[in-house]
C-alpha positions in Angstrom: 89.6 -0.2 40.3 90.5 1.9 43.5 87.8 3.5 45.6 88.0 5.1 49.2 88.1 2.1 50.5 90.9 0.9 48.8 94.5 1.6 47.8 97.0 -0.2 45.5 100.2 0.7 45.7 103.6 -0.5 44.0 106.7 -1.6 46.3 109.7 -3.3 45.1 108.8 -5.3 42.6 104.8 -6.4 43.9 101.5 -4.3 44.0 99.7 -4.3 47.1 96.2 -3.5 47.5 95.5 -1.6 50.5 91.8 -1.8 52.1 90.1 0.3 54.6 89.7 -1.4 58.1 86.0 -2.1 59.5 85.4 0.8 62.1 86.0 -1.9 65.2 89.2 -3.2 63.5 90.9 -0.5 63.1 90.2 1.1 66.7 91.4 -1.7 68.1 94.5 -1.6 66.3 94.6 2.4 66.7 94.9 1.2 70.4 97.4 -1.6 70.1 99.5 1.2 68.1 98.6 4.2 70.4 100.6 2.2 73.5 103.5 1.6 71.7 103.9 4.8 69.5 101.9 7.4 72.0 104.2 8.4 74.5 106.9 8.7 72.2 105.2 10.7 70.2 103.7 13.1 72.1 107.6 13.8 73.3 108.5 14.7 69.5 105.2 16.8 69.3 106.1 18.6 72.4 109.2 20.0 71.0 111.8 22.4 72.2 110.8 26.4 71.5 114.3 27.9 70.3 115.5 31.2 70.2 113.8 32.0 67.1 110.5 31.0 68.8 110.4 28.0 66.5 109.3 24.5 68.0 111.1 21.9 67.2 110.9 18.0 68.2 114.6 17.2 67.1 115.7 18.1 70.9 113.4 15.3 71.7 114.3 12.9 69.6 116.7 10.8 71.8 114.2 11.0 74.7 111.1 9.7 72.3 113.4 6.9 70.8 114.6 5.6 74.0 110.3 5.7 75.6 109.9 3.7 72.2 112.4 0.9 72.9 110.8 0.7 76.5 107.9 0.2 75.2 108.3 -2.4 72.5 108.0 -6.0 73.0 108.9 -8.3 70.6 105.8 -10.6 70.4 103.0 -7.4 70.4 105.7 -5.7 67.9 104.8 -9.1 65.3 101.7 -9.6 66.2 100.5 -5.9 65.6 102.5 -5.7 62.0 100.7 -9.5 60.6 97.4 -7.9 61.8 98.2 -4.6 59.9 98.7 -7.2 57.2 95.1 -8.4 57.3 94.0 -5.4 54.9 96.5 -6.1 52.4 96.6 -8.0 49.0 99.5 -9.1 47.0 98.6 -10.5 43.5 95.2 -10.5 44.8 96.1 -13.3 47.4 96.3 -12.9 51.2 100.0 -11.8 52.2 102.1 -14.8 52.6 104.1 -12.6 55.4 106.9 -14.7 55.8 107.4 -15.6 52.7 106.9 -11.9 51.0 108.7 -10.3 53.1 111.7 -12.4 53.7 115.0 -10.1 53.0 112.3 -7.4 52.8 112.0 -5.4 56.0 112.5 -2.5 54.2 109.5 -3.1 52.0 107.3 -4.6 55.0 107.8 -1.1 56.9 106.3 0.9 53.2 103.8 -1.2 53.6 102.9 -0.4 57.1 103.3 3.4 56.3 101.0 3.0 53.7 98.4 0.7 55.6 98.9 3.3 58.6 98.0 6.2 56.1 94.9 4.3 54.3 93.3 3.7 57.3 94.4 6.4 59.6 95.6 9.6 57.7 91.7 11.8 58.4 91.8 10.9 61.9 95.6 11.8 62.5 95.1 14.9 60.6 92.1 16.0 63.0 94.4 15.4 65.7 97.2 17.4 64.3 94.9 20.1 63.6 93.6 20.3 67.6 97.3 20.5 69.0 97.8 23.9 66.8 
């Protein structure tokens, strides 16, 4: 059964079930993710206006990498992604991370996305929507 509080999706060869942070949760984590991604992003969003009076963020895309690298560290990086893992199922067990995502890193960042998107997709579109 999937509700608004609750996703499953199919990756590889497991289904995941997805669930909706507690309010306090996922601010937190929004905050944790907002210092590593933020400045970053907000050099993509600012973009380059071209000739043809179209913005785009490709121009900026070396620039927003490189602020990304600065600002990852490799414990918070780990840390952050198992506690994204808290709201997700596999086989209706807790995620084994280790062990279900070893030779998986592929699947383990659809996952994210997807965890990122449950939980965060209304509030980044809000966002998106005040920087027109």
């Amino acid at each position: 059964m999937e509700n608004e509080k609750q996703k499953y999706v199919t990756i590889g060869d497991s289904e995941y079930m997805i669930m909706v942070l507690p309010p306090t949760r996922a601010i937190k984590l929004l905050t944790k993710l907002a210092k590593i991604i933020g400045e970053p992003m907000s050099t993509l969003t600012a973009g380059k206006q071209g000739e043809d009076g179209q913005v785009s963020g490709v121009d900026m895309l070396p620039k927003a990498v490189s602020l990304l690298m600065q600002n990852l560290d490799e414990q918070a990086s780990i840390n952050l992604i198992k506690e994204m893992m808290t709201c997700v199922t596999v086989d209706n067990k807790s995620v084994n991370f280790e062990k279900q995502f070893h030779g998986k890193l592929g699947e383990l960042m659809k996952v994210c996305k997807e965890v990122l998107e449950v939980n965060y997709a209304d509030f980044l579109q809000e966002i998106s929507e005040l920087m027109v």
